[in-house]
N, C-alpha and C positions, 0 to 999 in steps of 0.2 A: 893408305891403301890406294891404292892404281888400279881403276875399271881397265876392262878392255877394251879392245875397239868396236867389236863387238854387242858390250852391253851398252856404248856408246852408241851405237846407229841402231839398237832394239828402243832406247828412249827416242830416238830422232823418229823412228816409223810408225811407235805407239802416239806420239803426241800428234805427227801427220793422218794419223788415220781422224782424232779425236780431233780434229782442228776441222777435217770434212763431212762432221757429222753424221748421222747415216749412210751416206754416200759410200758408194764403193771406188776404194783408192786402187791406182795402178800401181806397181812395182814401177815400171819405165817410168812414171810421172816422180816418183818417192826419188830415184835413181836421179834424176834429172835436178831437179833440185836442190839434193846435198850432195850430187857427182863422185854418187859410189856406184861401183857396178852391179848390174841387175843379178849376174851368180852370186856373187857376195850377199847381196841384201835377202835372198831365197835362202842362201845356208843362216844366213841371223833368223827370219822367220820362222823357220823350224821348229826350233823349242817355243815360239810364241804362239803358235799353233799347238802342238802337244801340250805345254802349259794350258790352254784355254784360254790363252787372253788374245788371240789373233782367229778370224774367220775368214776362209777364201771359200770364193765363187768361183768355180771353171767357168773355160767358155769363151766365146770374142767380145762378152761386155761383162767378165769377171774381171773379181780384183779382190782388194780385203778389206776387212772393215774389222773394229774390236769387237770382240766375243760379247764382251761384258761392258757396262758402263765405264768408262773413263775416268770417273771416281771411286769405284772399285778396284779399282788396279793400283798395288801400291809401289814403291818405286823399288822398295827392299826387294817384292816378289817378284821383277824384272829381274833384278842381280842376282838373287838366289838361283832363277831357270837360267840365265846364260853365261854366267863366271863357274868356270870347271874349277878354279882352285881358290881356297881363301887362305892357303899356307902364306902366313906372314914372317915366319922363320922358319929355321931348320927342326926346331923344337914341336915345330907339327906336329909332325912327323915325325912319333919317336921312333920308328920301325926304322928309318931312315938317317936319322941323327948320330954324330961323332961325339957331340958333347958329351962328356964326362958328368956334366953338373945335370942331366937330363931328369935324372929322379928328384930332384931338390931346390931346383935354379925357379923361380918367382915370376920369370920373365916370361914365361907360357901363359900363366893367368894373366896375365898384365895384359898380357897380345889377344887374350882372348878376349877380355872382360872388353878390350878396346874394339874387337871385332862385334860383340854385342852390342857394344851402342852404337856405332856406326850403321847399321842393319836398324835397329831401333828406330833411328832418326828417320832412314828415309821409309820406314813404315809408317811415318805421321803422314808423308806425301804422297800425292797418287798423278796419276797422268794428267788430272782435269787437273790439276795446279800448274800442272809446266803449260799443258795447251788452252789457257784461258787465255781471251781473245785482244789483240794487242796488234799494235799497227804491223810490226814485223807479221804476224799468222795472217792478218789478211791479207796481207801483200803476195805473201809465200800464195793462198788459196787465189788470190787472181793472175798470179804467173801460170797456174796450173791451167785453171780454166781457159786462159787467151792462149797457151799451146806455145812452143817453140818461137822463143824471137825469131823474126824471117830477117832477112840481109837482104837491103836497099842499093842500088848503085847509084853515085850520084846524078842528077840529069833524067831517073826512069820514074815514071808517074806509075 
């Protein structure tokens, strides 16, 4: 099974939020970091918002923080809110299916029983396992803090 890009940068923004603590995170800071763009990363938050597991602040010192502890949030219930389809064949879909063998063929539970435990597993995981604290998160959290590398020319003090 293949996430999207999508539920790809919803774990990349839950684990940044959960890596600054309480603090309230930027979008542009989030953006800047993993150099996705700031529309892009507002349509990913969306359902992590409706979901409940994202909390924004309006305002010139808004930003967002998790709803909920970081250990509550499991990795399944990421994917569940932002993967629109988990059709792993055409047998999905039987409204939709050519196959012939659609009433009989084995291959539908098989796909599913497999999409069950795939969903299973990362319900063991939650966001405080990916964002527990390790040289890469602090690093990432002090790039954020010192701001924009500035550009030196040679010879200027």
């Amino acid at each position: 099974m293949k996430l999207t890009k999508q539920t790809d940068y919803a774990f990349r923004i839950l684990m940044f939020c959960a890596a600054g603590g309480d603090r309230l995170s930027r979008v542009a800071d989030i953006s800047r970091v993993y150099g996705a763009s700031e529309p892009f990363l507002f349509k990913i938050l969306h359902p992590l918002v409706e979901g409940g597991l994202v909390h924004t602040v309006r305002g010139r010192n808004g930003g967002i923080r998790l709803a909920r502890p970081a250990s509550e949030i499991t990795l399944a219930e990421v994917v569940r809110l932002t993967e629109d389809n988990f059709t792993m064949a055409e047998c999905f879909e039987p409204d939709d299916a050519d196959c012939p063998l659609i009433e009989t063929c084995r291959l539908t539970s098989a796909l599913r029983e497999a999409l069950e435990a795939f969903l299973a597993v990362l319900d063991r995981y939650t966001v405080a396992d990916l964002a527990k604290p390790s040289a890469a998160v602090i690093n990432l959290l002090s790039m954020i803090e010192a701001g924009p590398p500035t550009s030196s020319r040679p010879g200027s003090a």
